[in-house]
C-alpha positions as CSV (number, residue, x, y, z in Angstrom):
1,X,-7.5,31.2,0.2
2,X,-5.1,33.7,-1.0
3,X,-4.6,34.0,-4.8
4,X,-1.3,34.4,-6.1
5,X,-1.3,35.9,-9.5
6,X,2.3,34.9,-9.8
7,X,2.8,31.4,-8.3
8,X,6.6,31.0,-9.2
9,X,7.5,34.5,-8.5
10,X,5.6,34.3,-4.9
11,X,7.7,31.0,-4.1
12,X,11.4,32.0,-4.9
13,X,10.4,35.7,-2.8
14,X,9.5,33.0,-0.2
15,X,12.6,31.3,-0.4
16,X,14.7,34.1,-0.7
17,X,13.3,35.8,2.4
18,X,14.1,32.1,4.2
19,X,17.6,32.3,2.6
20,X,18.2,36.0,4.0
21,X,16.6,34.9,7.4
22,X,19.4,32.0,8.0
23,X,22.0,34.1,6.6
24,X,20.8,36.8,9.3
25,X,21.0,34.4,11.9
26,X,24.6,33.0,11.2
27,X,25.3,36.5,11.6
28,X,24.2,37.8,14.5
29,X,22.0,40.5,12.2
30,X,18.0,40.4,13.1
31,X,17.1,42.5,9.9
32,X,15.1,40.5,8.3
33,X,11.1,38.9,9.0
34,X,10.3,37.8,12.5
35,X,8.6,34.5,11.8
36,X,11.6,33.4,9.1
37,X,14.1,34.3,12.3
38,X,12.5,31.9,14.6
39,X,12.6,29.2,11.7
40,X,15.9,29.6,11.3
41,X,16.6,29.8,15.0
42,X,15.0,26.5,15.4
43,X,16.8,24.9,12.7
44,X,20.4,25.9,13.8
45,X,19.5,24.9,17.5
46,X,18.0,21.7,16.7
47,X,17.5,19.7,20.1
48,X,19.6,16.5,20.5
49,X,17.8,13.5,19.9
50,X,18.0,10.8,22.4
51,X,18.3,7.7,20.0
52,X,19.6,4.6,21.1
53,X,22.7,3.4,19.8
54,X,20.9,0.3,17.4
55,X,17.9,2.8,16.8
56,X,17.9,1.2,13.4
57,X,17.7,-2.0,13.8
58,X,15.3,-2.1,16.5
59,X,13.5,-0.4,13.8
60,X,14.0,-2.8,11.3
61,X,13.3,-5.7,13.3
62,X,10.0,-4.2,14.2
63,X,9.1,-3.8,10.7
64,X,9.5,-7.2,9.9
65,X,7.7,-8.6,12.9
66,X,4.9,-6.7,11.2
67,X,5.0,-7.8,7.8
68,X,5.7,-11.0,8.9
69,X,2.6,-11.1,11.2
70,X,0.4,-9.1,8.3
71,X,1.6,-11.7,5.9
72,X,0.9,-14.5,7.8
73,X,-2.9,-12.2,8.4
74,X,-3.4,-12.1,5.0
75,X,-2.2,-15.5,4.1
76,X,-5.2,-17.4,6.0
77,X,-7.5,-15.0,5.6
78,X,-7.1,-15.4,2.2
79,X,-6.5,-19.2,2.6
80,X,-10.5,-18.8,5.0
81,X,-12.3,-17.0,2.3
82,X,-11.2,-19.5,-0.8
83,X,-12.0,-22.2,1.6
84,X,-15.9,-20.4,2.1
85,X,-15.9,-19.2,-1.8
86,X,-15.7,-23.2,-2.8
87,X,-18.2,-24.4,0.2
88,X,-20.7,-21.9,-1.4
89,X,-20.3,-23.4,-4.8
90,X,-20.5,-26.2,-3.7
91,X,-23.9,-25.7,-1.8
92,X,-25.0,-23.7,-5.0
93,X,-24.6,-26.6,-7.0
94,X,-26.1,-29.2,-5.0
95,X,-29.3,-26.9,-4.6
96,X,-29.7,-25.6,-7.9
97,X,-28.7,-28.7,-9.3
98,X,-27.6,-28.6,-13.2
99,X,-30.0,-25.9,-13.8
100,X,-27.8,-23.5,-12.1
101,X,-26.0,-22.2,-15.3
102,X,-29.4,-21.2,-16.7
103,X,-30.5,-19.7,-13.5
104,X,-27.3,-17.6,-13.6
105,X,-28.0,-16.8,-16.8
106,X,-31.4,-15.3,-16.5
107,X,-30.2,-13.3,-13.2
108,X,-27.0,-11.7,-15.0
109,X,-27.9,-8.6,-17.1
110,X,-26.0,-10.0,-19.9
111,X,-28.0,-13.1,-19.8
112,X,-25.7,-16.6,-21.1
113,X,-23.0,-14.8,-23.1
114,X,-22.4,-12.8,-19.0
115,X,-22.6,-16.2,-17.6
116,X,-20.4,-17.8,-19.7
117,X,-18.0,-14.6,-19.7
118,X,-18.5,-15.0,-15.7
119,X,-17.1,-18.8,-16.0
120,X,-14.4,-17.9,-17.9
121,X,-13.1,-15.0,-15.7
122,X,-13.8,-18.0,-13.0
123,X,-11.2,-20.5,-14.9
124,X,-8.8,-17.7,-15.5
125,X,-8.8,-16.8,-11.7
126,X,-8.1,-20.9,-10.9
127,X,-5.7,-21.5,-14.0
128,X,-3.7,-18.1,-12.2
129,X,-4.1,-20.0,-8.5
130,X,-3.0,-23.0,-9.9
131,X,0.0,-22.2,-11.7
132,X,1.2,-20.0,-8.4
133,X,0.9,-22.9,-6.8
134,X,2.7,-24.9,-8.7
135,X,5.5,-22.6,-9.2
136,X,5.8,-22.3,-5.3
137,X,6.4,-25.7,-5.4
138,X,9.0,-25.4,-7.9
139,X,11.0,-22.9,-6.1
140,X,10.7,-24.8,-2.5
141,X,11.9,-27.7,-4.1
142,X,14.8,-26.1,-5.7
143,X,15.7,-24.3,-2.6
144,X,15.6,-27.2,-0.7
145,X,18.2,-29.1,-3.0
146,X,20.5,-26.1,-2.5
């Protein structure tokens, strides 16, 4: 790695060696760094680019295919794993019973002020469901009386 005692000083010699490069090249000169001539070479002679005519919106239309697709992805995977997350609570609380609570108490580090903390972060996280769903709802319902 090279140090640069003088990192703003290094950067406008830099640019001003580019600056003197492309100004060579516009005219005709070749007095000034081999490797900044070829840059500039290369970006007065840029190749033509063979786009198509609705480049763009082939572009766009690909895009969103894709987020379409990865929402639709995401949307039942998430839909799968809330599906799974209630089965297994279920399960845990026909097996364990109503001793569960206290089971999860005695596992958590915290012990029953983490458990409880645990069930309300669980309430907060289907209050928030909830109400999305609800305002979902809402807004398909008021779109569809438009």
């Amino acid at each position: 790695m090279t140090h640069r005692p003088n990192f703003p000083d290094y950067e406008e010699a830099q640019w001003q060696a580019q600056e003197h490069a492309r100004l060579a090249v516009r005219e005709g000169t070749a007095d000034a760094d081999a490797s900044d001539l070829r840059v500039a070479r290369a970006l007065r002679q840029a190749p033509p680019i063979g786009l198509p005519i609705d480049f763009a919106a082939q572009v766009a239309g690909l895009a969103r295919v894709q987020a379409t697709n990865n929402s639709l992805f995401e949307q039942r995977l998430l839909r799968g794993l809330s599906v799974l997350f209630g089965l297994s609570a279920l399960v845990t609380v026909a097996w364990f019973g109503r001793s569960w609570p206290a089971d999860l108490a005695a596992i958590l580090p915290g012990g029953s002020e983490a458990a409880s903390w645990s069930m309300a972060a669980g309430l907060c996280v289907l209050g928030n469901w909830a109400l999305t769903l609800l305002r979902r709802k809402h807004e398909e319902r008021d779109a569809a009386s438009t």
